[in-house]
Steps between C-alpha positions, in 0.01 A plus 500: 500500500620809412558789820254736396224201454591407852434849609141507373456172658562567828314850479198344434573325790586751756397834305752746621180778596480248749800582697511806796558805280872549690550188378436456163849627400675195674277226305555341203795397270816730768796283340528474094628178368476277217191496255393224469398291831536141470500419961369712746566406876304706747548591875364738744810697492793557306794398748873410427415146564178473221610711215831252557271223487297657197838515302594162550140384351575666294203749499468784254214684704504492901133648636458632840257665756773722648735740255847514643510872388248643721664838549662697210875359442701802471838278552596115452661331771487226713173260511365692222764527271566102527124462471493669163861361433379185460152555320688726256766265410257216462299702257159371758204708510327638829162531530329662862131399539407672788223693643290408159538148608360548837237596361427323207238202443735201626741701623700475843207620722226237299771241597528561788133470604505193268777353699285505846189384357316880510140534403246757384750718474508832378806772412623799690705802347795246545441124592193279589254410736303157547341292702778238767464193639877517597654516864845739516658183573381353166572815326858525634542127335360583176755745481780338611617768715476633889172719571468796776165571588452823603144525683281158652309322220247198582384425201581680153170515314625748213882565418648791326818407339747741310861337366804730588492776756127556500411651862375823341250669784253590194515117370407414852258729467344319153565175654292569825241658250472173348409337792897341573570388859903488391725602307773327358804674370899528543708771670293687790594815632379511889308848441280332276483241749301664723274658297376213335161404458526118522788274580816467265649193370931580435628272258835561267460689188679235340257215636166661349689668166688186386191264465378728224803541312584117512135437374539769202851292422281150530177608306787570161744228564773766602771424788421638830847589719393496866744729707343561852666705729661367791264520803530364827265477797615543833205434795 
């Protein structure tokens, strides 16, 4: 397939009007490489360790949720300059599905809610809402990662999730709106803590972003490069 028909592709996919509007800049094709795209490999984010992997495929087009160019490079050096060092030499393509895919139909937040079983659910600003019949115990297996729950929960009826850093007070806000009693998300900052309308769920960002990039690599028979962070729990 030729680049620019692999562009279209995935813009029908994720449309980039999708995306925040400060983010739209930082999505699609960041890294130029070689025109026509014979392997694509596809991670949440472009580390040393996948594009590595993705150039020993080899790949010609690597597609990620998180651009490794986030702020505007005015110099070259050190993790970014060996990041593009090796893409550039390689001739592979980058490709940053981001905030469009969050919110796209099958994207990371329809995954998600897929992955624990969600119900009647219906879509906030940014992520989803449905009906549970999970326990955070059961949830916190699911994902494969440690849970803090923030807030005493009995019984979760209806569960807001959002993939990524999603404890936004005015998503909250949706959430409780649509009838949530929690709210799952990554990354919680304490003052939103206690203003919270229902209980919080605190997963890792890479624990409910991953599942819907590795299912976007399954559904077109590309290779998914799992590199979770190093976490450890201490009680």
């Amino acid at each position: 397939m030729h680049r620019d028909a692999f562009i279209r592709a995935m813009e029908e996919l994720a449309p980039p009007d999708l995306a925040d509007q400060d983010d739209r800049e930082r999505i699609g094709l960041v890294v130029e490489g070689r025109k026509e795209i014979r392997r694509v490999a596809c991670a949440l984010d472009a580390t040393p360790r996948v594009v590595q992997e993705a150039c020993r495929i080899p790949a010609d087009m690597l597609v990620v949720h998180h651009t490794p160019l986030y702020y505007p490079v005015t110099r070259i050096e050190g993790a970014t300059a060996a990041l593009l060092r090796d893409l550039l030499s390689f001739g592979m393509n980058l490709y940053v599905m981001h905030t469009n895919h969050d919110r796209a139909e099958g994207g990371i937040n329809d995954v998600l809610a897929a992955m624990l079983g969600l119900t009647g659910t219906e879509r906030m600003s940014m992520g989803v809402v449905g009906d549970c019949t999970l326990t955070p115990k059961k949830i916190a297996g699911i994902l494969g990662c440690g849970l803090r729950v923030h807030g005493r929960i009995s019984r979760i009826r209806r569960l807001a999730v959002v993939g990524g850093s999603g404890f936004d007070p005015m998503l909250l806000d949706e959430a409780n709106a649509l009838s949530a009693d929690a709210f799952l998300s990554a990354e919680l900052h304490h003052h939103v803590i206690r203003a919270a309308p229902m209980p919080c769920l605190e997963a890792t960002h890479y624990a409910l972003e991953a599942p819907g990039m590795r299912q976007l690599a399954e559904d077109r028979g590309w290779t998914f490069l799992d590199d979770p962070p190093e976490v450890t729990l201490i009680p």
